[in-house]
N, C-alpha and C positions, 0 to 999 in steps of 0.2 A: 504494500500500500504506500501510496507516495502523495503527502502532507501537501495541496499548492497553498504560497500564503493566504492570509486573511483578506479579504475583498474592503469589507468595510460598509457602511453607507454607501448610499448608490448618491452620482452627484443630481440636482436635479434635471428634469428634460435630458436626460443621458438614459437610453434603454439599456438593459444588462449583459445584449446581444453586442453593443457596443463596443466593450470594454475586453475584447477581442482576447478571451481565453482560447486557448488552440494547447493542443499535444500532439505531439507530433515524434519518430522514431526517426532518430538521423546513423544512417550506416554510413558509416566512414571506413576508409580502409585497412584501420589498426584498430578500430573501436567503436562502439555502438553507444551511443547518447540519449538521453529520455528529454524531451526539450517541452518545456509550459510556461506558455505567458500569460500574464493576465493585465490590467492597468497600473498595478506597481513596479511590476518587473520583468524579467526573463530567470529561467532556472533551468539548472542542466543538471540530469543524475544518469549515475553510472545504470547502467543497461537492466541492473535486476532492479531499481528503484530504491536501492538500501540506503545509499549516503549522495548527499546534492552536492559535485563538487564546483558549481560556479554560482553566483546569485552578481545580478547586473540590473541594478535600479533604471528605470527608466527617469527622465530628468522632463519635469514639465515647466521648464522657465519659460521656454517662450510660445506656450500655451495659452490661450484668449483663458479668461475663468471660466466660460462657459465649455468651454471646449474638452472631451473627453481626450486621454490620452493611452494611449494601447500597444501592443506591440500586435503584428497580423501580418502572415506568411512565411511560413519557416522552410528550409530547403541547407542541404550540404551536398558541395562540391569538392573532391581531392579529400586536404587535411581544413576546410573553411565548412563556420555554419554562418548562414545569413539568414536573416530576421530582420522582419520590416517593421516600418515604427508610423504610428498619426504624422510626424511631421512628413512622411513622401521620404525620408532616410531609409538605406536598409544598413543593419549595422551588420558588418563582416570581423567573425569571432575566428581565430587563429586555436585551432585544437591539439594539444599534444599527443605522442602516442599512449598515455600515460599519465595519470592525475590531476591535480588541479589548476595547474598552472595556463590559466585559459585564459587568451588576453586577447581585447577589443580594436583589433588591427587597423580599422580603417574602416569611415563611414563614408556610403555611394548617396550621392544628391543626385539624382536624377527623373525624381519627380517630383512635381509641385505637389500635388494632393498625397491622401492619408496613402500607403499601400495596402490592397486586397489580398495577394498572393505571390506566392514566388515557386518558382520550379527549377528544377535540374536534369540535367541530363543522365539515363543511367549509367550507372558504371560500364559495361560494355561498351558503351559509346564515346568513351571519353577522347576519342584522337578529331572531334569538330571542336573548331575554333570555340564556335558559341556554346556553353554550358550552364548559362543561368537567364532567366526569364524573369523580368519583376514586371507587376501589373500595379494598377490604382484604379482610386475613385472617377477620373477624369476616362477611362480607358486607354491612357497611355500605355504603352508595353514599350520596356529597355530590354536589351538584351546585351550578355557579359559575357566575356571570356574571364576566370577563373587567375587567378594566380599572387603571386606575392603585390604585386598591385591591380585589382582589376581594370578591368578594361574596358568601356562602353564600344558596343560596336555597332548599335543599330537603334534608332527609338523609331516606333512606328504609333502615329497620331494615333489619339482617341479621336472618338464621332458622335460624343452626347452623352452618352452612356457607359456606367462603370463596368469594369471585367472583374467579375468575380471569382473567377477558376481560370488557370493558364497550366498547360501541360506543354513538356520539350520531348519528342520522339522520330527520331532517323534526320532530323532538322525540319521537322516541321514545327509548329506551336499552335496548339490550339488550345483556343478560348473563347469562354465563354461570359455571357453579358446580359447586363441588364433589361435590354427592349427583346429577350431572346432567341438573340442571334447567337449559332456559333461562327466563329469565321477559321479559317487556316492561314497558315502566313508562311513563307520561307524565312527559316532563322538565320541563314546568308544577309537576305537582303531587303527582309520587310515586307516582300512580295504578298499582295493578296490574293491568294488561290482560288479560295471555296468561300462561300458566306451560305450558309442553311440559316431558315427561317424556323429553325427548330423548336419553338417553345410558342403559348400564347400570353405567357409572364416572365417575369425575370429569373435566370438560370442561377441555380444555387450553389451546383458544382459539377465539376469535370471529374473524370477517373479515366484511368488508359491502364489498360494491358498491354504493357510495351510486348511483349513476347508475341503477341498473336494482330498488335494495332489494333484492336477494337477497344472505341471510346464509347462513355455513358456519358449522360448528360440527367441533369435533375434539375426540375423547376417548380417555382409558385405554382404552376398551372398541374399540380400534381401529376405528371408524366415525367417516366423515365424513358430514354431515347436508347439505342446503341448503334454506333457508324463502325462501321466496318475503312481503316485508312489503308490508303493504299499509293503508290506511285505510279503511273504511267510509263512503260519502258519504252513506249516508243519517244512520245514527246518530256517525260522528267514531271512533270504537273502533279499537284496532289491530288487526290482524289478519295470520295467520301460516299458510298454506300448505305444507305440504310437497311437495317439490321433487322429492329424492334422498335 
């Protein structure tokens, strides 16, 4: 059983959906990580949940009063975890092979608004440039290459509406959004492939079976979807299937 801190009062006009609790299993190469945020903090425990060996306050200085502060979308790439934060920050954690010594490498600005989500590339895939995916309120999507300093290497505009769920697979990215569209994109070059008019509400989340490319899709409008992805050999294009 694993203890997250105490929440507290709720602030007011802030719902509790808000306040962007997530857990999340980050596989890392040399070690397995138990990752919970809630609006205080971020926490990391060793893989059986016995002992937390990081705890990293969130800082709400420059936070309006009214304004809720969160941490939302966790993802680990190589030996890096990142976790997104209310300011549009994703903060990039430096993990050793080996205890507590876990230190806060370097924070990505890359997007104005709060962040939704963040995604990686799996481990088999790891020789494509791009291996992380962060999303926002705005529907902006960044995309990263990984490393002792990251890299931005691609932002592709939002259109009105937030992306609530972003997946990275074979270099594609799909995501999903709040007027419930999915769309596909090439993680090269921002390309927009596919847009399905998948949902009659806003999508609440993505899932992929990298192994087999079949994506689910979940929304307000109570339906779950499944795409079948796929490539084109002849012309390279993504392509998307319906399933279920």
């Amino acid at each position: 059983m694993v203890a997250a801190d105490s929440e507290g009062p709720n602030d007011p006009g802030v719902r509790q959906a808000d306040l962007g609790r997530l857990v999340h299993w980050c596989v890392l190469p040399f070690r397995v990580l138990l990752v919970l945020t809630s609006h205080r903090g971020i926490q990391m425990y060793e893989s059986d949940g016995s002992v937390m060996v990081y705890w990293h306050a969130l800082d709400s200085g420059d936070a309006a009063p009214v304004q809720a502060v969160f941490a939302r979308g966790i993802a680990s790439s190589d030996h890096f975890i990142c976790v997104g934060t209310w300011s549009g920050r994703v903060l990039v954690f430096d993990i050793p092979a080996k205890g507590p010594n876990i230190v806060l490498s370097e924070e990505l600005s890359g997007h104005p608004t709060s962040v939704t989500d963040i995604a990686s590339k799996p481990a088999q895939e790891k020789d494509s440039m791009a291996d992380i995916v962060t999303a926002d309120d705005s529907g902006l999507l960044c995309i990263w290459r990984s490393g002792p300093e990251f890299k931005l290497l691609t932002r592709i505009p939002g259109f009105g509406a937030p992306c609530a769920s972003v997946h990275l697979w074979q270099g594609i990215i799909a995501a999903g959004y709040g007027n419930g569209q999915v769309r596909l994109y090439e993680a090269s070059t921002g390309t927009l492939h596919v847009q399905i008019d998948a949902h009659a509400r806003a999508i609440c989340a993505l899932d992929l079976a990298p192994e087999v490319g079949k994506l689910l899709s979940a929304a307000e409008d109570t339906f779950v979807h499944i795409w079948k992805l796929s490539r084109s050999p002849e012309s390279g294009c993504i392509e998307a299937a319906p399933l279920l």
